[in-house]
Biopython code that builds the backbone (N, CA, C, O; Angstrom):
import numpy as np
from Bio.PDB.StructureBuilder import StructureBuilder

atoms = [
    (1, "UNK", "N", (259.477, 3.540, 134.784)),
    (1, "UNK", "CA", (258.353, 3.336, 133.915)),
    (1, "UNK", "C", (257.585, 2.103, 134.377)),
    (1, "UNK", "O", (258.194, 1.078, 134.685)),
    (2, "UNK", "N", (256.673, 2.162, 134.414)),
    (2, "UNK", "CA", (254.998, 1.112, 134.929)),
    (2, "UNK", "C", (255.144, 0.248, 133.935)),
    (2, "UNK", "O", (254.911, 0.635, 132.790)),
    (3, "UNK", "N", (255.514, -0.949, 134.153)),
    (3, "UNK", "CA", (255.694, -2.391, 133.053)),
    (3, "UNK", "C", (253.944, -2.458, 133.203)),
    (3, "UNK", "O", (253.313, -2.456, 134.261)),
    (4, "UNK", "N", (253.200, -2.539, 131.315)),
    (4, "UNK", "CA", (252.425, -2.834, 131.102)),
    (4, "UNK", "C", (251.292, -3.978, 131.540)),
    (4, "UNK", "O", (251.594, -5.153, 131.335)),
    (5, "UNK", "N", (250.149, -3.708, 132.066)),
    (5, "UNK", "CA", (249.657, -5.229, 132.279)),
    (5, "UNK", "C", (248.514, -5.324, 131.159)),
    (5, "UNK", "O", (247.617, -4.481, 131.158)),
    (6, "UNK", "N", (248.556, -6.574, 130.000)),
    (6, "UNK", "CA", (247.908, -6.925, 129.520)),
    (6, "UNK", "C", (246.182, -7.538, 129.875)),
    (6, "UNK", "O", (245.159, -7.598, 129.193)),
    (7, "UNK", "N", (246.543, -7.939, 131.360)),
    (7, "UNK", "CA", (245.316, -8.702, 131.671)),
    (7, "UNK", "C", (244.422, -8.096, 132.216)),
    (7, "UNK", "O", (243.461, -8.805, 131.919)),
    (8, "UNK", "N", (244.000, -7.217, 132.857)),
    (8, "UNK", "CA", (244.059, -6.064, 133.759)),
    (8, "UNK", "C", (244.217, -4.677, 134.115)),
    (8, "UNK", "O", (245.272, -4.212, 134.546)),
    (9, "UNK", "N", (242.922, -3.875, 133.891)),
    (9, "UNK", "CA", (243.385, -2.576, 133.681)),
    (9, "UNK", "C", (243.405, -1.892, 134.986)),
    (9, "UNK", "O", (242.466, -2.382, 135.613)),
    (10, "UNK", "N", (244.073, -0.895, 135.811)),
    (10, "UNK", "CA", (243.864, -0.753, 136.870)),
    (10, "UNK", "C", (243.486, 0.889, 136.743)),
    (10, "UNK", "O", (244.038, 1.605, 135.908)),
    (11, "UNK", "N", (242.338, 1.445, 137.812)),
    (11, "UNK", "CA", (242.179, 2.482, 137.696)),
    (11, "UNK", "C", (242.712, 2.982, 138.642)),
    (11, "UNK", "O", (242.526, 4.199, 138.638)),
    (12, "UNK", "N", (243.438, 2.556, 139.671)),
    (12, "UNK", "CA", (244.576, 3.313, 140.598)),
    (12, "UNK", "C", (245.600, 3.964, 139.909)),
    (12, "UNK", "O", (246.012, 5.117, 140.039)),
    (13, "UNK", "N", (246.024, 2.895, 139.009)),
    (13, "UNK", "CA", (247.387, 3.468, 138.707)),
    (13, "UNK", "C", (247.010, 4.494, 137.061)),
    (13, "UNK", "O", (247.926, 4.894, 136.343)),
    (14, "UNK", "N", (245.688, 4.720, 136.786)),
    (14, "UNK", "CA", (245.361, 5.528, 135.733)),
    (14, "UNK", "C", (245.701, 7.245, 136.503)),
    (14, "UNK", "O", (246.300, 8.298, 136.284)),
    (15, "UNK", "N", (244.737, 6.492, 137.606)),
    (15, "UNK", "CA", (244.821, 7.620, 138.835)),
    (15, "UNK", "C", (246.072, 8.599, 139.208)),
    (15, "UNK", "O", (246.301, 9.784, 138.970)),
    (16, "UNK", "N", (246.735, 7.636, 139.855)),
    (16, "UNK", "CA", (248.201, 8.107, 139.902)),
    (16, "UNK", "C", (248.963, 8.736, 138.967)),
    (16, "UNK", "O", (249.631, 9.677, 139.396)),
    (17, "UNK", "N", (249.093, 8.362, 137.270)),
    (17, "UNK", "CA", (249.793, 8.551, 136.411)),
    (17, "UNK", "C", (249.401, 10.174, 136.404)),
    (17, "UNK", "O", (250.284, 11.024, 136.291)),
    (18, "UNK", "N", (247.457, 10.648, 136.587)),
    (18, "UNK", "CA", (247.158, 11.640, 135.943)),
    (18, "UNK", "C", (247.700, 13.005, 137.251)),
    (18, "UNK", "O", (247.690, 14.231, 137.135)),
    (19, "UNK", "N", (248.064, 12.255, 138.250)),
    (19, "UNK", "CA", (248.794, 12.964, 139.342)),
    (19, "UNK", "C", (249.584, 13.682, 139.234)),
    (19, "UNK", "O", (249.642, 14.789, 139.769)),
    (20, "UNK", "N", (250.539, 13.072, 138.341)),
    (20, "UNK", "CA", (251.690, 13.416, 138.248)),
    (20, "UNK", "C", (252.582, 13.716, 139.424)),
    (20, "UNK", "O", (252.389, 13.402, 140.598)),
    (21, "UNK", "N", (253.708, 14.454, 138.846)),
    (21, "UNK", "CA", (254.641, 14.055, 140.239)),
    (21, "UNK", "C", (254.418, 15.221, 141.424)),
    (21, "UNK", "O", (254.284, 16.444, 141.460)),
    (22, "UNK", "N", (254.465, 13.897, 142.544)),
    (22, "UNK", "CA", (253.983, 14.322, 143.839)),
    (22, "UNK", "C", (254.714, 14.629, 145.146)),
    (22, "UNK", "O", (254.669, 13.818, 146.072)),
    (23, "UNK", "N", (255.517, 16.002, 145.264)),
    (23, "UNK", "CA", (256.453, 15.311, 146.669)),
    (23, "UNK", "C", (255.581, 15.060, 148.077)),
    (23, "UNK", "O", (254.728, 15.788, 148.584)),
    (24, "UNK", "N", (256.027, 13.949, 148.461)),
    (24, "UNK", "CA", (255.098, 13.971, 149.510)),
    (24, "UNK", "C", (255.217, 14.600, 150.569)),
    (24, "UNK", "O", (254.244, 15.080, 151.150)),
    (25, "UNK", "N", (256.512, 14.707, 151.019)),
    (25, "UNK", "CA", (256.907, 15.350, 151.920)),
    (25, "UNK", "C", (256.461, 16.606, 152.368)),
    (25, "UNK", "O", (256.505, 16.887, 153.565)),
    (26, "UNK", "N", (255.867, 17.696, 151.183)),
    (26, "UNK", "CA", (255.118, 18.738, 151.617)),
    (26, "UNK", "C", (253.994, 18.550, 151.719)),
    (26, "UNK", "O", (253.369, 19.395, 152.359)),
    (27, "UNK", "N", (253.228, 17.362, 151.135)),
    (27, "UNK", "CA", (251.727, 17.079, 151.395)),
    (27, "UNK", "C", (251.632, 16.707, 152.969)),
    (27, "UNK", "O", (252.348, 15.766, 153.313)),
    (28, "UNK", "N", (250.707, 17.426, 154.139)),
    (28, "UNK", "CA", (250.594, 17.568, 155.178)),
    (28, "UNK", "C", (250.256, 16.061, 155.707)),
    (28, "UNK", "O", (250.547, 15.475, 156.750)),
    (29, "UNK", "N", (249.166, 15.505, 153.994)),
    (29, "UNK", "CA", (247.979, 14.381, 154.973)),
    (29, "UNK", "C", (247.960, 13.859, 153.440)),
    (29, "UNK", "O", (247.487, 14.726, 152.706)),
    (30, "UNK", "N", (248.245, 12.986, 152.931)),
    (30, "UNK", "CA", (247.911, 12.006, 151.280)),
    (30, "UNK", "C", (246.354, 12.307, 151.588)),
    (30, "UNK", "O", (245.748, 12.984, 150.758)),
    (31, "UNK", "N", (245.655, 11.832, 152.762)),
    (31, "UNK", "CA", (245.006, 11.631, 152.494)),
    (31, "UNK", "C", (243.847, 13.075, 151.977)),
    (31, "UNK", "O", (242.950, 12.986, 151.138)),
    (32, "UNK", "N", (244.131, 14.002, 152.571)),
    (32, "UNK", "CA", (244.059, 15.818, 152.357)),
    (32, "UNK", "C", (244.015, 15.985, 150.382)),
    (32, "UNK", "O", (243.226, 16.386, 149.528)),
    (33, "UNK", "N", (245.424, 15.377, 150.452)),
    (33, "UNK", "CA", (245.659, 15.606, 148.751)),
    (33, "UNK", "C", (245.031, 14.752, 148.219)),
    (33, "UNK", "O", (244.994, 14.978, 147.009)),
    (34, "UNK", "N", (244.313, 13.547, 148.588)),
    (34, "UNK", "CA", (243.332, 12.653, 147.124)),
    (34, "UNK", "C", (242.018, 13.420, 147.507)),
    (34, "UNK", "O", (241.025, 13.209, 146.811)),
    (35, "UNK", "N", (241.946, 14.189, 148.432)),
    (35, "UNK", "CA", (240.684, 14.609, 148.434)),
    (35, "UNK", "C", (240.265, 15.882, 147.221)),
    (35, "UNK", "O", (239.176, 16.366, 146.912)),
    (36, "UNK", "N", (241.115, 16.041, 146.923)),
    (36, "UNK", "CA", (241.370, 16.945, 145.664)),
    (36, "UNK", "C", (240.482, 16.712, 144.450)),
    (36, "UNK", "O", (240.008, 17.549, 143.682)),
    (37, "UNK", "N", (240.332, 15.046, 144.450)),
    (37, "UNK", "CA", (239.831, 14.356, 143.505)),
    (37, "UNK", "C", (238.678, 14.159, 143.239)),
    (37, "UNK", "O", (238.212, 13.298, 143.986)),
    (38, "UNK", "N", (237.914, 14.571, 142.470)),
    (38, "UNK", "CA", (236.089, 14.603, 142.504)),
    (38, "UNK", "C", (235.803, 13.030, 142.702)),
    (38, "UNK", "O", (236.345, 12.165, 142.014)),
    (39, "UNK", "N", (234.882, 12.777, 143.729)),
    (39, "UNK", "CA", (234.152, 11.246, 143.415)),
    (39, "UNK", "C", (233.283, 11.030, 142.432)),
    (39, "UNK", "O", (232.228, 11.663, 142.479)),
    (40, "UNK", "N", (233.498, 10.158, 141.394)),
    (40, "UNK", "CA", (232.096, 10.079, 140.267)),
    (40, "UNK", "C", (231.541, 9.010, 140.917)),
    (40, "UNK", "O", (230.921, 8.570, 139.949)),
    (41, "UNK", "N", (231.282, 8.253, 141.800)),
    (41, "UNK", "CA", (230.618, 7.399, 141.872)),
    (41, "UNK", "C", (229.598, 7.767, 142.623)),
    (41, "UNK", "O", (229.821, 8.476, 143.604)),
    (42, "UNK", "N", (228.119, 7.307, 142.267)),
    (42, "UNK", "CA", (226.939, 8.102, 143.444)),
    (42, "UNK", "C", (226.816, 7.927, 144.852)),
    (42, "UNK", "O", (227.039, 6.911, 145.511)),
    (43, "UNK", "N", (226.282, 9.481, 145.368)),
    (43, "UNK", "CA", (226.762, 9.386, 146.938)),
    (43, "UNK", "C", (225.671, 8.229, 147.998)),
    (43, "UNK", "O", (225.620, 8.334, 149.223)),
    (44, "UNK", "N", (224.910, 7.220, 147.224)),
    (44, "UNK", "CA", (223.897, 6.163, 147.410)),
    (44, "UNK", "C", (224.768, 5.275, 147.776)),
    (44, "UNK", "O", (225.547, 4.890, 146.904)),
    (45, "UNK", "N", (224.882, 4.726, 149.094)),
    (45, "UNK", "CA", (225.566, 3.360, 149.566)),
    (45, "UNK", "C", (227.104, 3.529, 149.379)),
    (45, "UNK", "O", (227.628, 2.434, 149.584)),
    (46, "UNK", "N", (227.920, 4.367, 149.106)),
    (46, "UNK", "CA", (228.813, 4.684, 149.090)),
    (46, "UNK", "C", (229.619, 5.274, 151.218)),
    (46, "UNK", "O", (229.554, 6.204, 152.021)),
    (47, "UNK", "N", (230.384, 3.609, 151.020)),
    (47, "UNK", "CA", (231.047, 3.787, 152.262)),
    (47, "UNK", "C", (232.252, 3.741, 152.997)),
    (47, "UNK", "O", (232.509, 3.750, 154.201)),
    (48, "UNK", "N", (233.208, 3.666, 151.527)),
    (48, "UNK", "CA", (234.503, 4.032, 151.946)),
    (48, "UNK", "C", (234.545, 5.139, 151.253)),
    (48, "UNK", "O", (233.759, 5.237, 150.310)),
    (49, "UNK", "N", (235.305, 6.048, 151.494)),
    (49, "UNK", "CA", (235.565, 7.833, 151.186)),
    (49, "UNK", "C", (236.680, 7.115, 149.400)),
    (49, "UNK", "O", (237.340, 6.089, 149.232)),
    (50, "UNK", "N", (236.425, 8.056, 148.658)),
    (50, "UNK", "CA", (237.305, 7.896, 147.094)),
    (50, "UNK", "C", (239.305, 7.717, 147.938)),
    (50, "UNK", "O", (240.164, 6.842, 147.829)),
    (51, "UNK", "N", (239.237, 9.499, 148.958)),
    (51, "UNK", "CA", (240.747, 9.809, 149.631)),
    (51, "UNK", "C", (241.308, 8.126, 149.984)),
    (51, "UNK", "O", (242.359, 7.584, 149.640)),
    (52, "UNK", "N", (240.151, 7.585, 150.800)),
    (52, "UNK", "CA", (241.090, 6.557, 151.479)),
    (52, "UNK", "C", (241.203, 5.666, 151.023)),
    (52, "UNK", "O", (242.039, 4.926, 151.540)),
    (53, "UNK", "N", (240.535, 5.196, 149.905)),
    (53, "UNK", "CA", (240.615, 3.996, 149.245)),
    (53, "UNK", "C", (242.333, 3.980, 148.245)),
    (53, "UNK", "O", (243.156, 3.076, 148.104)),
    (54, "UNK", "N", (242.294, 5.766, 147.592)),
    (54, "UNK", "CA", (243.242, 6.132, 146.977)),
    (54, "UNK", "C", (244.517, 5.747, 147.875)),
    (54, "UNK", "O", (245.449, 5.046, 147.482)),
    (55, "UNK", "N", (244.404, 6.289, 149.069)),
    (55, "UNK", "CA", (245.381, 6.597, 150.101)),
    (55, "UNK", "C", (246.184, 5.109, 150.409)),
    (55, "UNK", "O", (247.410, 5.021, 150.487)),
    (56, "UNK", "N", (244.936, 3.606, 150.615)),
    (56, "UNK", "CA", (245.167, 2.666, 150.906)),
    (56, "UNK", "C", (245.959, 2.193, 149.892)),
    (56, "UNK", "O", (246.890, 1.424, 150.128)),
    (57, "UNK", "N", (245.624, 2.657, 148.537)),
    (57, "UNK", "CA", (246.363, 1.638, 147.174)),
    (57, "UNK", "C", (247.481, 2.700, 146.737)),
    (57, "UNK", "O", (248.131, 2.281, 145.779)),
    (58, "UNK", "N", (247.723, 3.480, 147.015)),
    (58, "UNK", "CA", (249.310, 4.353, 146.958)),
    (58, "UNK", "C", (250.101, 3.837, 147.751)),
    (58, "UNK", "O", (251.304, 3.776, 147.499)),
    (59, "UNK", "N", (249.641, 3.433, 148.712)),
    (59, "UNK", "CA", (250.683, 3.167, 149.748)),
    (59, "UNK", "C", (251.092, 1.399, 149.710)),
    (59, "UNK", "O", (252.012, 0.698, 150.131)),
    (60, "UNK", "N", (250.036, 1.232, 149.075)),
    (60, "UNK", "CA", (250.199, -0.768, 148.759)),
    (60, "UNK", "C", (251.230, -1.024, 147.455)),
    (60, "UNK", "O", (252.149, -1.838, 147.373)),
    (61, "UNK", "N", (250.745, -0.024, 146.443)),
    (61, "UNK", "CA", (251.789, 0.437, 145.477)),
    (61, "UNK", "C", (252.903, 0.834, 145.760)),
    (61, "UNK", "O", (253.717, 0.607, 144.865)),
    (62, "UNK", "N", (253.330, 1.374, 146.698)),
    (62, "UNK", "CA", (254.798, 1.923, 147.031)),
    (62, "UNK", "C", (255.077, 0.785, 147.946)),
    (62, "UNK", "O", (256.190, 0.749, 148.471)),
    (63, "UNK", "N", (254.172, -0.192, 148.215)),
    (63, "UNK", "CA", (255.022, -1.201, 148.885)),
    (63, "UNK", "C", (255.458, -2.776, 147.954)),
    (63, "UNK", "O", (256.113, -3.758, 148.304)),
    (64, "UNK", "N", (254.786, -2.451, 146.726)),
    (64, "UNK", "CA", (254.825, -3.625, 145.652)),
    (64, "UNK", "C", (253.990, -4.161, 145.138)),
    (64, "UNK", "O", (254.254, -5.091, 144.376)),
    (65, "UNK", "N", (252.471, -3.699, 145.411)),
    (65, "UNK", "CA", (251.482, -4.540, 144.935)),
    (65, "UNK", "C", (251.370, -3.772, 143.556)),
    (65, "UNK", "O", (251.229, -2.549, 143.521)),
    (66, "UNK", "N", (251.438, -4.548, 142.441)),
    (66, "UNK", "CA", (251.101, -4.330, 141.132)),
    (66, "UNK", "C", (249.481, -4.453, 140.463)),
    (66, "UNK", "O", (249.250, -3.953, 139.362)),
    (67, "UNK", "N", (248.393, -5.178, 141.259)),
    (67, "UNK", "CA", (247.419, -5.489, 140.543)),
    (67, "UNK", "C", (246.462, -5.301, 141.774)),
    (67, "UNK", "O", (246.678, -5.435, 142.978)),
    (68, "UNK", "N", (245.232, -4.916, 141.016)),
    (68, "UNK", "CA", (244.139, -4.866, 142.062)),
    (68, "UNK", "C", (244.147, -6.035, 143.240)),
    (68, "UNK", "O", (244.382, -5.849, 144.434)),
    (69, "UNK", "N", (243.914, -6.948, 142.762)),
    (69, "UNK", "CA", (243.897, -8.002, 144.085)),
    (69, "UNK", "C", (245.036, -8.264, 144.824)),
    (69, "UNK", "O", (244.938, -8.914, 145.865)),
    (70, "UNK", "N", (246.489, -7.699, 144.291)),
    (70, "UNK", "CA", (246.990, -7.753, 145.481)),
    (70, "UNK", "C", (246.728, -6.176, 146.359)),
    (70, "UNK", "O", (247.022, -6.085, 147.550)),
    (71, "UNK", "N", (246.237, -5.191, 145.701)),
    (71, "UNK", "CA", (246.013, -3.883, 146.456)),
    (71, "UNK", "C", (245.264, -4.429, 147.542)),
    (71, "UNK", "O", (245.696, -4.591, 148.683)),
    (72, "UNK", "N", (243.984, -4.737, 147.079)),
    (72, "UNK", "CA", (243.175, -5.206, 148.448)),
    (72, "UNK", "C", (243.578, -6.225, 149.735)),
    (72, "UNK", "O", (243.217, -6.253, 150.911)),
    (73, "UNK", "N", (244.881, -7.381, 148.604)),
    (73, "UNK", "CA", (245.118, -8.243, 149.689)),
    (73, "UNK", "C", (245.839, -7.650, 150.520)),
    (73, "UNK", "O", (245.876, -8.136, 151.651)),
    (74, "UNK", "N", (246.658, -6.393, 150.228)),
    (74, "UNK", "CA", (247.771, -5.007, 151.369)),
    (74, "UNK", "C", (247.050, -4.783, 152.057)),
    (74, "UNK", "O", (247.421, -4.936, 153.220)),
    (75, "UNK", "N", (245.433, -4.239, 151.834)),
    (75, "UNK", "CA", (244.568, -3.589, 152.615)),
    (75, "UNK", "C", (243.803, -4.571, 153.442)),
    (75, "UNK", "O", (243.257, -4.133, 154.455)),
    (76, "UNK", "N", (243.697, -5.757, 153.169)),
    (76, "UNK", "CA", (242.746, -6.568, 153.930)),
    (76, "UNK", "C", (243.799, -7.297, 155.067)),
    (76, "UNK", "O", (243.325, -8.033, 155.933)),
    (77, "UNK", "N", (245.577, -6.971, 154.971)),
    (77, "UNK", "CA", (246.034, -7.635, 155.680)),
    (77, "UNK", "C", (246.791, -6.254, 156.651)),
    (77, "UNK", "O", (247.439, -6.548, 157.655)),
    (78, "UNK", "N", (246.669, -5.161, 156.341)),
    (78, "UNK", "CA", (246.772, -4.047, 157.073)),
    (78, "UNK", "C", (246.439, -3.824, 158.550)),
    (78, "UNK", "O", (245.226, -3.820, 158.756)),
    (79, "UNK", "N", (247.232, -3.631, 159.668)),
    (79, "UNK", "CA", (246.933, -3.494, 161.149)),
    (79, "UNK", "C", (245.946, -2.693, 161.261)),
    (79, "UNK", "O", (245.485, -1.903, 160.437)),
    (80, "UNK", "N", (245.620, -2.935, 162.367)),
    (80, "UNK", "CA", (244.206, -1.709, 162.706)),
    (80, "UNK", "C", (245.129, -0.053, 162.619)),
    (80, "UNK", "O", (244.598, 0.915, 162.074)),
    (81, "UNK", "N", (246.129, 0.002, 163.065)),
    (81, "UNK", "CA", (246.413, 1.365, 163.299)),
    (81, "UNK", "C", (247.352, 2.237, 161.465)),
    (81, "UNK", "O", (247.833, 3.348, 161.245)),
    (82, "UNK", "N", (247.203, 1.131, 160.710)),
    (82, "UNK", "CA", (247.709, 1.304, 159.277)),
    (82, "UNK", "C", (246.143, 1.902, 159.105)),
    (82, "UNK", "O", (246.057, 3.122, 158.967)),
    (83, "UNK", "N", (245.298, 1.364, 159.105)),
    (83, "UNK", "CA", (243.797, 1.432, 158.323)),
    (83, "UNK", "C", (243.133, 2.579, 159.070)),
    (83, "UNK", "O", (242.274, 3.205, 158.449)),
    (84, "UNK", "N", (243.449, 2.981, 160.461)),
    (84, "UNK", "CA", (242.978, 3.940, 160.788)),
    (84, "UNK", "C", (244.002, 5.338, 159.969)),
    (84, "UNK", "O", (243.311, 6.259, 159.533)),
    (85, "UNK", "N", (245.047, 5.431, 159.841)),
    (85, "UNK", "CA", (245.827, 6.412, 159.669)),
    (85, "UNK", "C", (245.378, 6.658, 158.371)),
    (85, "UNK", "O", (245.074, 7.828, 158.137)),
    (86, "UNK", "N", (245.297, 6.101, 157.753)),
    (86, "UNK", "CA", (244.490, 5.773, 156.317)),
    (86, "UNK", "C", (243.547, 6.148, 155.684)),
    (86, "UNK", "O", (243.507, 6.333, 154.467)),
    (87, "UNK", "N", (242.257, 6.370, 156.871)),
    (87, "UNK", "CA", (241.037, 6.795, 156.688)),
    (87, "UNK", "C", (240.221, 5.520, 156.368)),
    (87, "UNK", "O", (239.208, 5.519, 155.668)),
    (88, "UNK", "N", (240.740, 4.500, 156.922)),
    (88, "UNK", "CA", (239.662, 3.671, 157.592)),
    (88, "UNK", "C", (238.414, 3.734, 157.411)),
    (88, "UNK", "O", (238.121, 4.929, 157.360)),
    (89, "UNK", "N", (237.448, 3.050, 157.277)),
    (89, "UNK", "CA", (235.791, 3.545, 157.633)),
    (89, "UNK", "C", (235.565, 2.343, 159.095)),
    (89, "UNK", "O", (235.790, 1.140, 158.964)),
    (90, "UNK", "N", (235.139, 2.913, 160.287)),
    (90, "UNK", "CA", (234.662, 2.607, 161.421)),
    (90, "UNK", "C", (233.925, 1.774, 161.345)),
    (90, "UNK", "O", (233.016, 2.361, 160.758)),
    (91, "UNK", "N", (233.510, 0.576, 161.524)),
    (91, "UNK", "CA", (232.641, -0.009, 161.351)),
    (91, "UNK", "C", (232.256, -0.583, 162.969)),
    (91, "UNK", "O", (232.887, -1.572, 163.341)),
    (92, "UNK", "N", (231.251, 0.014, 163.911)),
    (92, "UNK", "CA", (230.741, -0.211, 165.093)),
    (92, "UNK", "C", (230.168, -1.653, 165.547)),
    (92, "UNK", "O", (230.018, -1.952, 166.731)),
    (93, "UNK", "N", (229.902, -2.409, 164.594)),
    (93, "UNK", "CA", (229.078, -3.505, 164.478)),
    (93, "UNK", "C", (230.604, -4.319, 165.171)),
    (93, "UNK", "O", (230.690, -5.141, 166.084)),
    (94, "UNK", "N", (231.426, -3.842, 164.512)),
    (94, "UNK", "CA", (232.524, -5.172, 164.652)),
    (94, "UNK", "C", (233.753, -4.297, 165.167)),
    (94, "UNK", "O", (234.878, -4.591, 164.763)),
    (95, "UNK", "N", (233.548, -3.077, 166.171)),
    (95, "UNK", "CA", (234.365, -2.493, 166.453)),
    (95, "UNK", "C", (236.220, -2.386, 166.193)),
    (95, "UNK", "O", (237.233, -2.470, 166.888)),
    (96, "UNK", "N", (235.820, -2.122, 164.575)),
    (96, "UNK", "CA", (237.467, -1.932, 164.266)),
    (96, "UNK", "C", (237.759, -1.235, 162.772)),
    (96, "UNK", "O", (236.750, -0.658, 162.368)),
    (97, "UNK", "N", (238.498, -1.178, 162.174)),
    (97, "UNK", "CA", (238.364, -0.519, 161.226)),
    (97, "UNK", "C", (238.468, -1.465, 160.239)),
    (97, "UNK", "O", (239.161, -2.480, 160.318)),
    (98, "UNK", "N", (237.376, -0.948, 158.752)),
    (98, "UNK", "CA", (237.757, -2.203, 157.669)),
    (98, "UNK", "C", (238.186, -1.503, 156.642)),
    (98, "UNK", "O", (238.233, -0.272, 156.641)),
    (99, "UNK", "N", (238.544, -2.263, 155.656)),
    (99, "UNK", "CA", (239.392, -2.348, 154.505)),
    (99, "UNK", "C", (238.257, -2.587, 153.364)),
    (99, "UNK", "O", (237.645, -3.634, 153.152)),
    (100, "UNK", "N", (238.154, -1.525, 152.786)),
    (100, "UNK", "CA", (236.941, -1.731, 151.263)),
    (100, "UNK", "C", (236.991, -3.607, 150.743)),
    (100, "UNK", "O", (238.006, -4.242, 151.029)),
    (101, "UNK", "N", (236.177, -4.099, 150.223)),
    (101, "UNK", "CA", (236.295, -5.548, 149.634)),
    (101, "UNK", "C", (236.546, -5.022, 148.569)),
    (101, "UNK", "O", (236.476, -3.875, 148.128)),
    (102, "UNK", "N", (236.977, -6.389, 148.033)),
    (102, "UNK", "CA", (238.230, -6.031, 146.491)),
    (102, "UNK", "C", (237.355, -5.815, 145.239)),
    (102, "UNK", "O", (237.991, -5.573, 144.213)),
    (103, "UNK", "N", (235.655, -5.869, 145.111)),
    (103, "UNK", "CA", (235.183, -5.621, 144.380)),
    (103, "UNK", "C", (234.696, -3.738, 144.529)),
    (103, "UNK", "O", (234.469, -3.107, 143.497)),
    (104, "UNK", "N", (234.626, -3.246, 145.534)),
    (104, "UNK", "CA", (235.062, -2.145, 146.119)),
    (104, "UNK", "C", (235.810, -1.551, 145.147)),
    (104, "UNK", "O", (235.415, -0.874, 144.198)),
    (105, "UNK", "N", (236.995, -1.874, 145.474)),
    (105, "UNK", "CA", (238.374, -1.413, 145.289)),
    (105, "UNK", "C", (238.457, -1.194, 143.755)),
    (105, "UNK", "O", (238.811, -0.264, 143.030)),
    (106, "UNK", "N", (238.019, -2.343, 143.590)),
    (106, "UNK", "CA", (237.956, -2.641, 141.528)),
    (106, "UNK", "C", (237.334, -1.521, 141.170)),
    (106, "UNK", "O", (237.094, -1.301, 139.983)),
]
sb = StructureBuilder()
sb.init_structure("model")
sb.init_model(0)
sb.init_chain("A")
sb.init_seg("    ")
for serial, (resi, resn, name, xyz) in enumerate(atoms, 1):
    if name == "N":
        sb.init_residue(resn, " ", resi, " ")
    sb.init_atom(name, np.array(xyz, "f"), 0.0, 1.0, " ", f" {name:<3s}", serial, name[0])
structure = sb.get_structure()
């Protein structure tokens, strides 16, 4: 059971809960299965994909991060080849892959 956070509401883990249970092992690609998920946010300036952002904070979650800012701090300290597997967004300017900013993420 998900120990309550008073300070802080997170919409990852609203996310997750409405998932329900997931084996992963038959899911081919996580990132395949959050694509499942309608984006509500408008498709205007929108430049990390909903899948990978999901994909990045499941996997920060299964490694211990409990709260948005540490989700992003998993993702902002993530290797290039974590963030590509991930679904990454390319960014050419600075040839490498980045990690949504934590207001992003929020």
């Amino acid at each position: 059971m998900r120990e309550p956070c008073l300070l802080l509401y997170s919409p990852v883990t609203d996310v997750l809960d409405r998932l329900g249970s997931v084996n992963l092992q038959h899911a081919a690609d996580l990132r395949d299965y959050f694509d499942t998920i309608t984006d509500p946010r408008d498709a205007r300036g929108v430049r990390h994909s909903l899948a990978a952002m999901l994909a990045r904070a499941a996997v920060a979650v299964a490694t211990g991060a409990r709260l948005i800012m540490a989700i992003w701090e998993w993702a902002a300290d993530a290797p290039q080849w974590v963030l590509r597997a991930l679904g990454a967004r390319w960014d050419p300017r600075r040839t490498r892959y980045v990690a949504p900013g934590e207001a992003t993420l929020r």
